[in-house]
N, C-alpha and C positions, 0 to 999 in steps of 0.2 A: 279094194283092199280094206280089208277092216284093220281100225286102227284099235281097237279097247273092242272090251267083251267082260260080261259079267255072269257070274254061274248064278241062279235065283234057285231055293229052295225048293220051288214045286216044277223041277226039269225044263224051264225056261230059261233061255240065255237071251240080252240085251247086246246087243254089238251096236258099233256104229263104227263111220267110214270115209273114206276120202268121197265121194260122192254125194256128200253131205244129208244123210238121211240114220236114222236109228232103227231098227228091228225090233224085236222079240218075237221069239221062234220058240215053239218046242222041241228039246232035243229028243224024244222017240220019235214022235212022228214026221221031225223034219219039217214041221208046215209053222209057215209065217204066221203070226197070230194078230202081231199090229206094224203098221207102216207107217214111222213119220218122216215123208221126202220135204226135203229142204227144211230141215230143221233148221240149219242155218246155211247162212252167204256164203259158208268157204267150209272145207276139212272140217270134220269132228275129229278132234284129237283124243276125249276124253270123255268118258260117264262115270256117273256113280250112280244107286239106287240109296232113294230111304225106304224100305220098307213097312216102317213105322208108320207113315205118311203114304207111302204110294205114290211117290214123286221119283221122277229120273231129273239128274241134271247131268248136262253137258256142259263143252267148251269147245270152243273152234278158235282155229287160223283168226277168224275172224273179228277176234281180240273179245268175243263174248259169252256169257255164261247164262243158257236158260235151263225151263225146268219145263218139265213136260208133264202131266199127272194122267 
């Protein structure tokens, strides 16, 4: 189940999920582009993107908040 999802400017969406990993996919082609499993220890509840940066951050269950680049 995905729990959060973010639209990205160049047709790429970022999700992330009870199964504690992050995506981004392209939305035409539907293909996976990057895979981070076990991002964290429990549920990703949340992401944001800085674009500016080219940093994701998350948050989980897991009472913590990382950043992915």
């Amino acid at each position: 189940m995905i729990n959060d999802m973010i639209l990205l400017e160049n047709q790429n969406v970022i999700t992330c999920s009870v199964d504690k990993s992050i995506l981004i996919r392209n939305i035409e082609s539907r293909k996976t582009i990057k895979t981070i499993e076990n991002a964290h220890d429990d549920t990703i509840y949340g992401i944001d993107y800085d674009k500016k940066n080219d940093i994701i951050f998350s948050c989980s269950k897991d009472n913590s908040i990382k950043l992915f680049k």
